[in-house]
N, C-alpha and C positions, 0 to 999 in steps of 0.2 A: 558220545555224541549228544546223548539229550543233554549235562552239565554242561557241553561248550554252547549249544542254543539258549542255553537257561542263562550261562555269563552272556552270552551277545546281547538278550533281550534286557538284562538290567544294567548294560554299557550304552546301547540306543538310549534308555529310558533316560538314565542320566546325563546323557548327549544333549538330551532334546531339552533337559529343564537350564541347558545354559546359556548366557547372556549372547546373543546374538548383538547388540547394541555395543555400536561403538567406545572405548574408552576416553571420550573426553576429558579433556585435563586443563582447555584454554578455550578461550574466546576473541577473536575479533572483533571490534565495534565502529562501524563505520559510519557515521551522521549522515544520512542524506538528505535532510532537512531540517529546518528549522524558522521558529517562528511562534507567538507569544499565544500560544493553543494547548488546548488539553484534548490530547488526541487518542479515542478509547478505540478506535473501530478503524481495523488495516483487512485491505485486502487483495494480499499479490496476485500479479499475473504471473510474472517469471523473478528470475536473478535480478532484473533491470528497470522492472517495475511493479509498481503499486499504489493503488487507491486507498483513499481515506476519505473520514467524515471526522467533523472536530465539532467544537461550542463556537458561536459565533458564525453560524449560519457556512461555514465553510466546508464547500467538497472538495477534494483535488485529487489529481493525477500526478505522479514521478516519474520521470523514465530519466538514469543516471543521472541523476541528483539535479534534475532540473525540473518545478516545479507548474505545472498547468494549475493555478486557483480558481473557484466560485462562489460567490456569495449567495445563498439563496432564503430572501424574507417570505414570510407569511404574513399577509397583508403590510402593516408596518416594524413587526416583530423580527428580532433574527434569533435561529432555532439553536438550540442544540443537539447537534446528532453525537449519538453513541453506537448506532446500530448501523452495520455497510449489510449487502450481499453484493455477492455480480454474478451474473450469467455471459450466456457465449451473448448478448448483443442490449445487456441493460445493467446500470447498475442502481439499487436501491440505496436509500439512506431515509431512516428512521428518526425524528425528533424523540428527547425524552419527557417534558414535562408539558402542561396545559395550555396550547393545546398539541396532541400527539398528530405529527404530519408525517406523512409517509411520500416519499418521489421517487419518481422511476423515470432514473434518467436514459433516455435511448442512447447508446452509441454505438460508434463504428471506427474498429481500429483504435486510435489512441485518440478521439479526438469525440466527443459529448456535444449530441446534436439538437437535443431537447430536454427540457425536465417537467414531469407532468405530475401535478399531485393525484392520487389515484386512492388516500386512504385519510380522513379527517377525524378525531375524536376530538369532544370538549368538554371538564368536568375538571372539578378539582381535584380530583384523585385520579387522574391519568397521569401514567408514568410509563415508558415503554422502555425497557432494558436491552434487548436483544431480537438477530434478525438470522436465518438461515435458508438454504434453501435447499429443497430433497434432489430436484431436479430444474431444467430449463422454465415447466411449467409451474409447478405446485413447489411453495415456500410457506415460511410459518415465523410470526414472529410473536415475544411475550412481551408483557410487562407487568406491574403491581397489581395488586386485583381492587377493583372501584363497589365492587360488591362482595358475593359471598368464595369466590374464587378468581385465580389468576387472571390477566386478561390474555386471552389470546385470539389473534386475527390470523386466517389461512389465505390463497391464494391459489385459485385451479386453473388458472388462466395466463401463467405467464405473469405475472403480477400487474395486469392492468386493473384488474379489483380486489377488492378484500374483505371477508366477513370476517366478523366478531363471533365467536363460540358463543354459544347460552350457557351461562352457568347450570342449568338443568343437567349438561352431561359433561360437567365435569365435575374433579372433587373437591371440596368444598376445602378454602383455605382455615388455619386456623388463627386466633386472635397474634397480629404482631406478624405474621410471615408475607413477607413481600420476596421482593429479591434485588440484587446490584449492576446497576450501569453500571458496573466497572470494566468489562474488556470485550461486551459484544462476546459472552461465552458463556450464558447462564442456557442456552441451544448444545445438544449435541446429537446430530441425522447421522445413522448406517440404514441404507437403502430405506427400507419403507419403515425404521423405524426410530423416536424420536425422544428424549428425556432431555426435563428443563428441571434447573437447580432452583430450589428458594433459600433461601435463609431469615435473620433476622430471627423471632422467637422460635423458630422453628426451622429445620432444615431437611428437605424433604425433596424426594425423586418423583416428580409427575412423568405418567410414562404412555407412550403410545404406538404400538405396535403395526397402527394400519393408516400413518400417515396424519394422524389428529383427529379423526372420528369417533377413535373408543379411547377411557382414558380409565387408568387406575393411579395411585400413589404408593410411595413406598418411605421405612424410614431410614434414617443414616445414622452417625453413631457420633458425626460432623457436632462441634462446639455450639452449642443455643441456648435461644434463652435472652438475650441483648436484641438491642436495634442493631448492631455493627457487628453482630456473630452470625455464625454459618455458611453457606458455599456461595464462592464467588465464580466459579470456573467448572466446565465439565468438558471430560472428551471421552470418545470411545475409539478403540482399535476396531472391533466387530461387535457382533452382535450381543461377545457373552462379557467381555473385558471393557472395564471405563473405568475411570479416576474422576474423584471430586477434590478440590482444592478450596482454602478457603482459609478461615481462623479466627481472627478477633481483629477485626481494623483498628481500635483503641489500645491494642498491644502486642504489635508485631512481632516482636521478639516470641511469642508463645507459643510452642512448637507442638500443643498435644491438643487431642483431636480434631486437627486441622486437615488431614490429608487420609482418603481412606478408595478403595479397590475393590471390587465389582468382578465375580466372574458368572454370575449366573443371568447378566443381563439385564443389573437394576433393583433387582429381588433384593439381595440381601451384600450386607457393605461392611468391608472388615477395616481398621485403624492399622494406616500403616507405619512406619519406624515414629512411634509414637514418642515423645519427648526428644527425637532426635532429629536431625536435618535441618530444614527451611520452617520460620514460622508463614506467618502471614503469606500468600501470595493471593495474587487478583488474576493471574489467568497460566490454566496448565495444559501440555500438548503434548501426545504421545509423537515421539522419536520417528516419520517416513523410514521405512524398509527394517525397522528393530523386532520385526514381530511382537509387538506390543511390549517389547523390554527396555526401551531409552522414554524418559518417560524430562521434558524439560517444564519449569515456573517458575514463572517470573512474577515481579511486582517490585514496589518500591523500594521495598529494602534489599532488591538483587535479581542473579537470576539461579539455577539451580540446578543441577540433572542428575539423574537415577540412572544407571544403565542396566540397573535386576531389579525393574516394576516396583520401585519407590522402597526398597529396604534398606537401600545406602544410596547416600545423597552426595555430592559435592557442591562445592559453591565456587563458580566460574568468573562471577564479577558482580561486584557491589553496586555498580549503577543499576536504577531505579528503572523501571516500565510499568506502564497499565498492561499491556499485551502484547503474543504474539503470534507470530503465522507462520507457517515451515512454506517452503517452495521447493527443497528437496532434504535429505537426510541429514546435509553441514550448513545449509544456508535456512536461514530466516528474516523476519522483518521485524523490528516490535516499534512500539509508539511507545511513548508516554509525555509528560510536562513539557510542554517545546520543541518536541523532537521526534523525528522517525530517524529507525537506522537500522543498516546491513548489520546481522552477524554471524559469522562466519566459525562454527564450532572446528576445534581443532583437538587431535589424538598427542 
């Protein structure tokens, strides 16, 4: 009796370390949009719809593939946004470069009843990358650092306001490390707590466990050292498991220390199928319902999936994306060069 409990205990064990994640093997790609925009920041509501913010001062709404557009200038300027959020009754959109505008647009249902600026910065080194939010009230966005660390503004309010952190409590960037507008995913929030990628000479996990008030760093194993190296993407399943993605924008093709895996919660980061898989990608997303084992990224040169936490990779299709969003475990959204579109993962 005790050898048949000792086989069951290391039958469960081995049970439990298997791929729960789907076998994908294909892809669907369905346009439902289109339009002479560079479109880094999607954010679904369901199967049938979804928000975005593009360059050229454009916000919009989709609902089956018909388009609601916005233009929105800053005095005589038109923005670029790269950063969306939405909540249950606003959606935000972030500008990236000087000056950084932030709007919170009110809406109700499918239809956007106001947009109020509510966040202004001006300097020549304002850059804002990325936008998330923890909850209804409190959201958090980043962008390049103007001084001795990142910039980051919070929001306890529902985002009607927004402060700027004091570089006093936080940690201090080092020469060359900013981070990439590239998919509105340099943020990644589990419940109260939050880790933003940089790259660039440096690529590194700023981390914070109580919402943005206390902050520490940590390092990655991620390619640096270039202007166009280090992480472009982050996500976390929970608290202890995340994935950074990322590479060498100046050569996509380059498959080693571009992708690496987190189980202690940011701490410390291992290289995953290292000279193997997907080089370059700009935004990665663990797999709804895989128990952090479907692990999908995308970018220019394709899209890609893991279904055992990035050890073996396949390549689903060679069309190109900045990003994407899941809506449920087969469906997603992604943007990129002209285009938003349905895809539809298939076994």
């Amino acid at each position: 009796m005790r050898y048949f409990f000792l086989l069951l205990s290391v039958f469960l064990c081995v049970s439990c370390n298997l791929s729960t994640a789907p076998n994908y093997k294909s892809l669907s790609i369905e346009q439902v949009f289109t339009d002479s925009l560079s479109i880094r920041a999607i954010a679904p509501v369901d199967s049938e719809r979804v928000w975005f913010a593009a360059n050229s001062g454009v916000v919009g709404f989709i609902e089956k593939a018909v388009p609601k557009l916005a233009t929105i200038r800053y005095e005589d300027s038109l923005l670029h946004f790269r950063s969306i959020a939405v909540t249950k009754d606003a959606v935000f959109v972030l500008s990236i470069a000087n000056p950084g505008v932030l709007y919170k647009i009110a809406v109700s249902g499918n239809e956007a009843n106001s947009a109020e600026k509510v966040y202004l910065e001006k300097g020549e080194k304002v850059f804002y990358d990325s936008m998330a939010f923890f909850n209804s009230d409190e959201g958090i966005a980043m962008g390049d650092p103007v001084a001795n660390c990142l910039s980051i503004i919070i929001t306890r309010n529902g985002g009607d306001t927004w402060e700027k952190l004091d570089c006093g409590g936080l940690p201090a960037v080092e020469a060359g490390e900013a981070a990439f507008a590239a998919s509105n995913s340099n943020i990644a929030i589990f419940k109260d707590q939050v880790w933003i990628a940089s790259g660039g000479k440096r690529a590194r996990i700023f981390y914070s466990g109580d919402k943005g008030r206390t902050w520490e760093v940590f390092n990655t194993p991620i390619l640096q050292g270039k202007a166009m190296t280090g992480i472009y993407s982050i996500d976390f399943f929970d608290e202890n498991i995340g994935i950074v993605f990322g590479g060498d924008w100046d050569n996509k093709a380059f498959n080693e220390g571009n992708k690496a895996i987190t189980k202690d919660g940011g701490k410390t980061w291992n290289l995953l199928s290292n000279g193997k898989g997907p080089g370059y990608r700009s935004s990665v997303k663990f797999l709804p319902g895989s128990n952090g084992q479907g692990i999908v990224a995308v970018g220019s040169p394709g899209i890609s999936y893991s279904r055992d936490q990035g050890a073996n990779w396949v390549e689903l299709s060679k069309e190109g994306f900045y990003t994407i969003e899941f809506v449920n475990d087969s469906i997603a959204f992604a943007s990129g060069r002209n285009k938003i579109s349905k895809l539809t993962f298939k076994e």
